[in-house]
N, C-alpha and C positions, 0 to 999 in steps of 0.2 A: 131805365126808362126805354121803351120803343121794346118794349117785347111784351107781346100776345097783343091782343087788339085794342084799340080807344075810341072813346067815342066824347062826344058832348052832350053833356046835359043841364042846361041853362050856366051855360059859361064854367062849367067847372067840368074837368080832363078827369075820366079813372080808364085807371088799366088793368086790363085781367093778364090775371094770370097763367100763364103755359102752365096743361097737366106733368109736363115732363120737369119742370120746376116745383112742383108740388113733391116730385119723388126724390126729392134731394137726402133725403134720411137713410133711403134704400139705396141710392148709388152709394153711398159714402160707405155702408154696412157692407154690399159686396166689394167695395176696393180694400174693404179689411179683410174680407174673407179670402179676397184673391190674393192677396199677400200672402195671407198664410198661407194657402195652398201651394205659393209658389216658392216660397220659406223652404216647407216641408219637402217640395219635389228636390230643390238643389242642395238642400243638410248632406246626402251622403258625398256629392261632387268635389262639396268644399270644407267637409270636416270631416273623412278619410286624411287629405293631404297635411291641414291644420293637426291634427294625431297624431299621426305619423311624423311631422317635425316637433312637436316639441315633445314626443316619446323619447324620439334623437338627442335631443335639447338635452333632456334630463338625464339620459344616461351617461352622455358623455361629459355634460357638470359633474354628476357621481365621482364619474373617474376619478376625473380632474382633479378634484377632492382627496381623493384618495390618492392619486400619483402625486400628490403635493405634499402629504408629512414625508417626515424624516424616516429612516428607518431606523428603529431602534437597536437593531443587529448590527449596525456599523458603527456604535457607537459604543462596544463593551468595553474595550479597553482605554478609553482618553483617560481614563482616572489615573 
């Protein structure tokens, strides 16, 4: 209430409506499209560095992995 103008007409209040309230479907459309545009501009900022650590991640689990059995060479003679 109290937005665009009023008037009276035998005791009964109507309010118009603002043109810039009518384009509420298009603002809402470009704050998606500005998103994604602004999505798209920061991907390389912030999924270089995300890459790059869990490439690290995963290599050095590998290892890990691997420096974690036994070796079977140190084991010929227990028998």
């Amino acid at each position: 209430m109290g937005h665009g103008k009023t008037y009276f007409l035998r005791g009964i209040v109507t309010y118009l409506v603002s043109p810039f309230y009518l384009k509420a479907d298009m603002i809402s459309m470009h704050g998606v499209f500005n998103t994604v545009r602004r999505v798209r501009e920061e991907a390389l900022y912030v999924g270089a560095p995300l890459g790059t650590g869990y490439l690290i991640y995963y290599l050095v689990e590998r290892r890990h992995e691997k420096l974690k059995r036994k070796n079977p060479k140190d084991y010929i003679h227990d028998q």
